[in-house]
N, C-alpha and C positions, 0 to 999 in steps of 0.2 A: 534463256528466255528473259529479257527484260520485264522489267515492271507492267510500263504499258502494254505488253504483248497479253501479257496475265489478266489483267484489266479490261481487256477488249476479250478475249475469252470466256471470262466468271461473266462478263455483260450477258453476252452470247450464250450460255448456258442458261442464263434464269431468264429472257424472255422463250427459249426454248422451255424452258418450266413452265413459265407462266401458262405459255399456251396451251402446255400439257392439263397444265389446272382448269384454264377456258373447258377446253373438250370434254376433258372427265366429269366437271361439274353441269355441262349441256348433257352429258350423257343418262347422269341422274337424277335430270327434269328440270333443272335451274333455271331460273329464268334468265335467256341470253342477253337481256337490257341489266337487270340485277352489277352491278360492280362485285365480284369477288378476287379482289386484289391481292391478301394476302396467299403468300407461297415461304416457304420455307424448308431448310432439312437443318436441322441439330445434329453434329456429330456424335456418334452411338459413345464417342468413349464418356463425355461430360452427359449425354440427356438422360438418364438414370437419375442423375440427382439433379439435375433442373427441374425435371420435371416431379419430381419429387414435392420439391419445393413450392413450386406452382402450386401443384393441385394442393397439399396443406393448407399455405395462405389463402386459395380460394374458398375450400371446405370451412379454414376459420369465419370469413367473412360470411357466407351462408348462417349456419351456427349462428351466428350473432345476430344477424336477421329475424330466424328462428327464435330464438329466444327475447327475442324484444316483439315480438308474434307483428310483425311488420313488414308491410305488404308492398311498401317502398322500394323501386330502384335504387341499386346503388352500383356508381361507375366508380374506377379507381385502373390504377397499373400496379404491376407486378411485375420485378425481372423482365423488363421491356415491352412485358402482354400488354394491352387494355382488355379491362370486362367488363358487362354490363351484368346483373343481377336482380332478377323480381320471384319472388313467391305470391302465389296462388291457395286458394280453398280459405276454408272456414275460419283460421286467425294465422294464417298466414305461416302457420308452425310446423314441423316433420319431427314425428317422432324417432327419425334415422340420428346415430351417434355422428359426431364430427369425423369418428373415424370409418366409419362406413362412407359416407361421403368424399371422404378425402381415397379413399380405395377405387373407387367408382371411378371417380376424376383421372386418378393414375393410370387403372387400366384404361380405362377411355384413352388419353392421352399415347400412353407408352405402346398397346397393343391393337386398338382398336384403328386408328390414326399410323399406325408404322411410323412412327417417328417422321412423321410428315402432316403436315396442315397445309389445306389449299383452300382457301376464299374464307371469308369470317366463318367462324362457326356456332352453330346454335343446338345448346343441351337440353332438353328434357330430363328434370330431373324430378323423381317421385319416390315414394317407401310404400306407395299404399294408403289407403283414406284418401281426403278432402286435398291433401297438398299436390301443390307439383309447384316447382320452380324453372326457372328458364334463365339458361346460360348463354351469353353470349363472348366470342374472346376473339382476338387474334393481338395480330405483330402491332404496337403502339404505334407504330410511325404507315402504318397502312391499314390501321382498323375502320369498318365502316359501320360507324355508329347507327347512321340511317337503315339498316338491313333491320327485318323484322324478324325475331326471335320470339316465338310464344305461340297460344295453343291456334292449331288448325293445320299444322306444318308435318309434312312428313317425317320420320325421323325413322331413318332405315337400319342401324346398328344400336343394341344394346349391350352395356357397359353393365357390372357389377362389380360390389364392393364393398368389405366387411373386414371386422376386426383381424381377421388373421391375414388381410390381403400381403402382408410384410414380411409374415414369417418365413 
């Protein structure tokens, strides 16, 4: 099989993904005008520690949010992601460790997600009290910033995650 032959194939399979991501995402109430672009699969042997990766840096940059009790967005990339970032409640602070956070994310990420992500996606993130934060992420080069992320939003899978999430 030639290059091009490959080429025209891997096409052919990811707007067949795509579409797969269309339907699934109409399936569990999306809205069908909404853009949910990104699609992706990570090979199982490297997403372990990519994704590893990810959710630390995102956890650190939460944390730091948290402890500057700052209620600000904050957008950035990471390992090719874009995220967006806001905390909610009373100074904007969680009293959750960075590593509880960073566990939550992972599982989220590695188990909850199957090593698959289809259309931006948006985290509800809480410990309990006044906070909650709201995640937004996907693939940088198809992230859609415009997608609303934050309170009023369904959110059908819960994630958890705690110091021994590693061991």
């Amino acid at each position: 099989m030639d290059s091009s032959t490959l080429t025209a194939r891997l096409a052919i399979i990811g707007i067949l993904f795509s579409s797969l991501c269309w339907i699934y995402a109409v399936s569990r109430g999306v809205d069908p005008d909404v853009k949910h672009i990104l699609w992706g699969h990570v090979g199982s042997a490297i997403y372990p520690t990519f994704v590893y990766s990810l959710a630390s840096g995102i956890a650190g940059f939460i944390i730091g949010q948290s402890e500057q009790k700052s209620c600000a967005k904050i957008t950035g990339s990471l390992n090719g992601w874009q995220y967006e970032y806001y905390g909610t409640g009373r100074n904007c602070d969680t009293t959750a460790q960075r590593e509880t956070i960073h566990g939550a994310l992972y599982h989220y990420f590695s188990s909850v997600e199957s090593n698959m992500t289809c259309g931006t996606q948006c985290l509800s993130l809480n410990h309990g009290g006044p906070y909650n934060g709201y995640l937004k992420f996907g693939k940088a080069e198809s992230f859609d910033a415009s997608a609303y992320c934050g309170q009023g939003l369904p959110f059908a899978a819960r994630a958890t995650g705690g110091n021994n999430s590693f061991k």
